[in-house]
N, C-alpha and C positions, 0 to 999 in steps of 0.2 A: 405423638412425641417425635424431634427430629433430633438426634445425635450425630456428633460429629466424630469420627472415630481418627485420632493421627498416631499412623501407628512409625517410630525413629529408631534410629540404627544402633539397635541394643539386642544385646541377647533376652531372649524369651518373649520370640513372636506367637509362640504357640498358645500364650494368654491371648493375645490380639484375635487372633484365628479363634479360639475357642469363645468369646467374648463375641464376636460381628457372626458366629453360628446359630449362639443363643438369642441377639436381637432379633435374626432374621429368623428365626424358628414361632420368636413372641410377636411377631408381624412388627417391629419398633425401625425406624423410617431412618438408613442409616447412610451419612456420607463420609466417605474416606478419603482419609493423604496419609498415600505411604511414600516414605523418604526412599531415596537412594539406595541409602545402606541396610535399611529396612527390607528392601528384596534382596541384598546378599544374605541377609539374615536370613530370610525363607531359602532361599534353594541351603545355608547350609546346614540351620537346624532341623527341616523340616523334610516333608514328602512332599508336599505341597509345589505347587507351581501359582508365579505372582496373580496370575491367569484366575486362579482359582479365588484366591484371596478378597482380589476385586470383584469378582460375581457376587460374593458375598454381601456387599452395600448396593445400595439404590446410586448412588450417585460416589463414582470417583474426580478428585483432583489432583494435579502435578503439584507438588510443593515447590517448584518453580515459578510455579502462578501464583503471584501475587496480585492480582487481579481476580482471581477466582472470587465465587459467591459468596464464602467463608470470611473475606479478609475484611468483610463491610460488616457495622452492626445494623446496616439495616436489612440486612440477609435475617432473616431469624430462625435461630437455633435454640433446642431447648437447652442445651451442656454438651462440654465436649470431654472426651477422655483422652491420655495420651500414655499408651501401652502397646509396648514397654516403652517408655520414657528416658532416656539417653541423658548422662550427664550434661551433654553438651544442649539438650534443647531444653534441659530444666536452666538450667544457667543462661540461654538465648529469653527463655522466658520469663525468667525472673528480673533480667536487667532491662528489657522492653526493647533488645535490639532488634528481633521482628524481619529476620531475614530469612527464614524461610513461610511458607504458607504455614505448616505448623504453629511455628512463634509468634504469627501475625495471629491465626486465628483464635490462638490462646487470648492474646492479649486482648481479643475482641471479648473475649468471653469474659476479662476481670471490667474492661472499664463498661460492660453491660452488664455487669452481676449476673451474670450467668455463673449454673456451676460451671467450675473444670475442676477434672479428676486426673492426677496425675500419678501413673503407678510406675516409681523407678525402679530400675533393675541395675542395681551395681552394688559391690563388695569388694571390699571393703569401704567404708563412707570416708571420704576428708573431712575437716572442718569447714572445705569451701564449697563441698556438698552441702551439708547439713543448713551449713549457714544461708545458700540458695534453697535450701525448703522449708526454712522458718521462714524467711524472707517471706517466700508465696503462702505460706497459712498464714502469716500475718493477714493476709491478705484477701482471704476467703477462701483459698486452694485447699482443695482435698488430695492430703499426701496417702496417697493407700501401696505403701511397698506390695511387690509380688512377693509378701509372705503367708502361705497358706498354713491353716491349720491342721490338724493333725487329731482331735477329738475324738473325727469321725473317722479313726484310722482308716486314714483312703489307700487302696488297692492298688495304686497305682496313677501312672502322671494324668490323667485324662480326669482324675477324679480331684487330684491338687489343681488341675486349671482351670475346673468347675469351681472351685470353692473360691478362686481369685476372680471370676467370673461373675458370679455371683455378688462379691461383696460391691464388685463397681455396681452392678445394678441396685442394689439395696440405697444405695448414693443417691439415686434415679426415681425412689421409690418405684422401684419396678416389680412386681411380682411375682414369683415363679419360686422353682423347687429344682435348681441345679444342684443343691446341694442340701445335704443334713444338718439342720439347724442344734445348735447347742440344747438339750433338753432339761439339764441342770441334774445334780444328781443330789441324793439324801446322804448325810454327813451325821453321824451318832455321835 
């Protein structure tokens, strides 16, 4: 399987990071475009260095390049994700404007039915949010907000960006044990 990982200038790169760990952990064949503001986002939520983020995929590109291998669909890809997802590139990709490597490569991924998984990270929503991610489910997009569950009272943030981790791979049908699955409980 090849995924395409884009990861945009949103807080909570630390799903991104913990997401391109677990591909590379389950051997899953991974390319990435990190944006701009996506590495100020690492040096400022993180410990991490962009250095590092990047090792993490098989294959990086500039989201400047718009020529890169991602922006054709005869490149082939299995699905791409895009975490965290930035108001601004869910709205670049929703209208088909395709100006960065990101948006272009999304947009490869609707008009090839491919999936794309898109997990936004902002709070409070507009109506011109909301309305750009019905738009894309209309459209086949998988909206998976970075809202983790809580069931499995997790310990701690390493165990909420497992659980957010996890759910994009389930998307993938990818299989693994990041996380504590729902067990269901008995109700008298």
């Amino acid at each position: 399987m090849k995924l395409l990982i884009g990861i945009s200038g949103s807080s909570g790169v630390g799903y991104a990071i913990r997401l391109l760990e677990v591909l590379k952990t389950l051997r899953i064949e991974t390319h990435l475009i990190i944006s701009r503001w996506a590495e100020e986002c690492i040096k400022l939520e993180t410990d991490k260095k962009s250095s590092y983020v990047k090792s993490l995929a098989k294959y990086v590109y500039s989201n400047d390049n718009l020529a890169a291998k991602p922006s054709s669909g005869s490149y082939k890809m299995d699905g791409m994700v895009v975490i965290p997802c930035s108001m601004k590139a869910l709205a670049s990709i929703a209208t088909g404007y395709e100006d960065t490597l990101i948006s272009r490569a999304a947009s490869v991924m609707l008009k090839e039915s491919k999936k794309l998984v898109l997990v936004p990270r902002e709070t409070p929503l507009t109506a011109i949010h909301l309305s750009n991610m019905l738009k894309l489910a209309k459209m086949g997009t998988v909206i998976l907000p970075a809202m983790p569950g809580f069931y499995h009272k997790p310990r701690g943030i390493d165990e909420l960006l497992n659980h957010i981790a996890g759910k994009v791979l389930d998307q993938f049908g990818i299989e693994h044990e990041v996380f504590k699955r729902w067990a269901g409980i008995e109700i008298e």
